[in-house]
Backbone as numpy.savetxt, mean C-alpha at the origin, in Angstrom:
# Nx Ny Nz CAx CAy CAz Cx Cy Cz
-7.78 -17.39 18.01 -8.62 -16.21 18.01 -7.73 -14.97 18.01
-8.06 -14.08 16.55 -7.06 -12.91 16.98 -8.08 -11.67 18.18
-7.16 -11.34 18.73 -7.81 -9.87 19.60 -6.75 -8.84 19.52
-6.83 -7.71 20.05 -6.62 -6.59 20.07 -5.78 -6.83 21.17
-5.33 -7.75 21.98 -4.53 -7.86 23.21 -3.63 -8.14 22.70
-2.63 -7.91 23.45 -0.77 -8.10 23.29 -0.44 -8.03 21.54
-0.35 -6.69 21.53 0.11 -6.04 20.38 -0.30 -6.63 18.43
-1.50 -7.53 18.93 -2.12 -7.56 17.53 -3.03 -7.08 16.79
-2.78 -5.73 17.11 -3.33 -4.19 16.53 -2.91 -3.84 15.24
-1.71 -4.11 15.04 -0.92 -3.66 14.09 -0.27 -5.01 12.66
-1.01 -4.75 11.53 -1.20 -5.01 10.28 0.77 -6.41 10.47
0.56 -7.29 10.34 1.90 -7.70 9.86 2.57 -7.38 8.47
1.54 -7.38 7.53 1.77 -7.22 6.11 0.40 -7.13 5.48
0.57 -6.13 5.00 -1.05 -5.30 4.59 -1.15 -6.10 2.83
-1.63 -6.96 3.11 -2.16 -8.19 1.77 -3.25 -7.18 0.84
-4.12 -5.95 1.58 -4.93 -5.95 0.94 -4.31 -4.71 0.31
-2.93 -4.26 0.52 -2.72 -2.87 -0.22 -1.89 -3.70 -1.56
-1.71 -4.35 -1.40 -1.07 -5.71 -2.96 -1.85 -6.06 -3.81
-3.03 -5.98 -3.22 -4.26 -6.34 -4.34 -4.70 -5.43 -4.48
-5.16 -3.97 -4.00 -5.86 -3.16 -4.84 -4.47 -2.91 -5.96
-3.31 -2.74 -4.92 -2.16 -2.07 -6.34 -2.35 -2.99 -7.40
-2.32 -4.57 -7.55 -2.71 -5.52 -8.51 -3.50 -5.22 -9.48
-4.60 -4.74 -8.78 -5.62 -4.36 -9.28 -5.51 -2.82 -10.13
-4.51 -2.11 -10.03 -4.46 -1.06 -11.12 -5.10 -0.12 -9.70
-5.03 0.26 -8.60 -5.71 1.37 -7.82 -4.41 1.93 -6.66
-4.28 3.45 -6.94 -3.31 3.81 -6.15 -3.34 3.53 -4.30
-2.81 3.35 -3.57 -2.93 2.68 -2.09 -2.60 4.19 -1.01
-3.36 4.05 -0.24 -3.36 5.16 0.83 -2.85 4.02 2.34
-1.66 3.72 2.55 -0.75 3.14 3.39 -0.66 3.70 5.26
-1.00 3.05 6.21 -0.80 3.98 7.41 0.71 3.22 7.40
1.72 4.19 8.40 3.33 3.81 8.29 3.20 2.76 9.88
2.55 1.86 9.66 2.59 0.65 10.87 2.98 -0.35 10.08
3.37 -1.54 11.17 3.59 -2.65 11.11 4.31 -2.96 9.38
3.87 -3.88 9.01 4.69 -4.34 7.54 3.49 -3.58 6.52
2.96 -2.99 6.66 2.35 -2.16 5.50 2.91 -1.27 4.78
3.57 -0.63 5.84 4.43 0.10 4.68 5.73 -0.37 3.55
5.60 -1.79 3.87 6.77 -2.59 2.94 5.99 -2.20 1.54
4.37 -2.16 1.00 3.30 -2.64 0.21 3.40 -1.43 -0.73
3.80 -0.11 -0.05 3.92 1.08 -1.49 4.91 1.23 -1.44
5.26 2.29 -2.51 6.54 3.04 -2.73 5.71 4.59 -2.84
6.05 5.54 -1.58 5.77 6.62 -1.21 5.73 7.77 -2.00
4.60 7.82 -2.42 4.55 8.59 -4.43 4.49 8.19 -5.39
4.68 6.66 -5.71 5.11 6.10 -6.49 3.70 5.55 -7.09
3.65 4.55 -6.07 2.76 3.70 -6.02 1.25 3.91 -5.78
1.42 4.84 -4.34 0.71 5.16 -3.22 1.18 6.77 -2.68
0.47 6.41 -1.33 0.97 7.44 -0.21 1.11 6.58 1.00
1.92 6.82 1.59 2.33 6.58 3.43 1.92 7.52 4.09
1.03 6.76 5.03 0.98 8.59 6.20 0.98 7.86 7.49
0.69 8.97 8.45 0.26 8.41 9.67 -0.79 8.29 9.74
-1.52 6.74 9.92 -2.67 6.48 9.94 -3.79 7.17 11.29
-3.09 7.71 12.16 -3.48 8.39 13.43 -3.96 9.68 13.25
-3.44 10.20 11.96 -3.46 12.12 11.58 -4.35 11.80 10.61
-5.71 12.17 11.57 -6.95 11.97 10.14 -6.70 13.06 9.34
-6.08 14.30 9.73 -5.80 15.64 8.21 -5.23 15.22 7.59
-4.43 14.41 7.77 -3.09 13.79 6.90 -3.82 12.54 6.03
-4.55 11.63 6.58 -5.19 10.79 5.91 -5.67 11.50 4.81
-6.95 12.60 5.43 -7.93 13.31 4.45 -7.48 14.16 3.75
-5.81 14.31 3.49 -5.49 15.48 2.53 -5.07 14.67 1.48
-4.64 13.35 1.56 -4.07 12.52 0.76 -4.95 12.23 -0.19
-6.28 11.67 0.81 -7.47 11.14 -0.19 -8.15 12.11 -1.28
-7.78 13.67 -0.70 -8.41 14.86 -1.77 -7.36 14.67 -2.99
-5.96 14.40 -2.63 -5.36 14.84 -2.99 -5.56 13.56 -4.54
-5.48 12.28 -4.29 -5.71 11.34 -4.85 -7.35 11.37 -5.83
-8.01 11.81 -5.07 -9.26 12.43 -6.02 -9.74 13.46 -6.81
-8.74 14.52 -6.79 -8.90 15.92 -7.58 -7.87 15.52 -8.73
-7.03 14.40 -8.70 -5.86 14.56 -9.78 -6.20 13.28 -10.19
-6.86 12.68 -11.09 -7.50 11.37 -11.45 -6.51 10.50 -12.30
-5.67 11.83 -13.16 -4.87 11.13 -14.05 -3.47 10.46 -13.12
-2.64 11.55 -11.88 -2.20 11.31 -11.48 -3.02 9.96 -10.46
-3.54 9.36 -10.32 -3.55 8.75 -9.41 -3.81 7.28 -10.22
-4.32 7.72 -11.70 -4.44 6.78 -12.44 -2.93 6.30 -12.84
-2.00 6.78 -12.86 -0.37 6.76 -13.46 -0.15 6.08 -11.83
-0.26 6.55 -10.93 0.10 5.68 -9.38 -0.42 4.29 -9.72
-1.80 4.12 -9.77 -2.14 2.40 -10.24 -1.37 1.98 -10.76
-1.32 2.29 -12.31 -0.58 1.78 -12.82 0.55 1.12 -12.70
1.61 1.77 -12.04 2.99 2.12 -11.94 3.05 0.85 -10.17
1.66 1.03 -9.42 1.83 -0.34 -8.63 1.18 -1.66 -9.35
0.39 -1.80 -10.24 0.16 -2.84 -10.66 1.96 -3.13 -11.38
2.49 -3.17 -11.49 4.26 -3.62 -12.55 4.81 -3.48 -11.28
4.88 -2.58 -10.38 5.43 -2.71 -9.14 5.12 -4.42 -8.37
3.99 -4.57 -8.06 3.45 -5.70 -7.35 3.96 -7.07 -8.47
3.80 -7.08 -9.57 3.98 -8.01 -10.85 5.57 -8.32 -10.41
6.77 -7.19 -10.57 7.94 -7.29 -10.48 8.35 -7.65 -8.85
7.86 -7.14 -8.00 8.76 -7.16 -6.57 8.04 -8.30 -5.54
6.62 -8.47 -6.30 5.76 -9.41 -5.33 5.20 -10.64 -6.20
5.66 -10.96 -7.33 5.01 -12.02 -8.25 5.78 -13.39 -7.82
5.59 -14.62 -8.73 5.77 -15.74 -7.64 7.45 -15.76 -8.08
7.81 -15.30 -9.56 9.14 -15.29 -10.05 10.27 -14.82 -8.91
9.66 -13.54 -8.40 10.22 -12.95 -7.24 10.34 -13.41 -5.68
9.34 -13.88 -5.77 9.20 -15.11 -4.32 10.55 -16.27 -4.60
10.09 -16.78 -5.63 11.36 -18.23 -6.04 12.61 -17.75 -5.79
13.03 -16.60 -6.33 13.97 -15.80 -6.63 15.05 -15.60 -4.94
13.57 -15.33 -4.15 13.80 -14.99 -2.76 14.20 -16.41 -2.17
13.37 -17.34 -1.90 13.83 -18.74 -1.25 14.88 -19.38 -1.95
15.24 -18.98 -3.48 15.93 -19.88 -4.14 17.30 -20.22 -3.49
């Protein structure tokens, strides 16, 4: 059973910011636990502090007033996730 007791609050590896990037959608990242391994800060996504809701909510304007830019962020994590997280790259890793 997971709970909220003894420090399993915090994301080990944020699976679901790999699949929207997969999916062609730029990622809004809080800088905890292994989530922030999942963007590249501009690149991909944004990193913030998930605690600073201004900081959250300036990102998300910021990601919604610029459509093309945020459409070029998808992008740019879907080949990101393909290259650094695909299974070639896994093998690559245990090999």
């Amino acid at each position: 059973c997971r709970t909220r007791r003894g420090g399993l609050e915090v994301e080990g590896l944020g699976i679901v910011f790999l699949e929207a990037a997969a999916a062609g959608l730029p990622v809004l990242v809080g800088d905890s636990g292994g989530a922030s391994d999942t963007v590249r800060d501009g690149e991909t996504g944004h990193l913030v502090d998930g605690r600073d809701t201004a900081a959250v909510a300036n990102r998300l304007v910021v990601l919604l007033r610029d459509r093309a830019a945020a459409a070029a962020m998808g992008e740019k994590g879907r080949a990101w996730v393909r290259e650094a997280w695909g299974w070639e790259s896994a093998y690559a890793t245990l090999a």
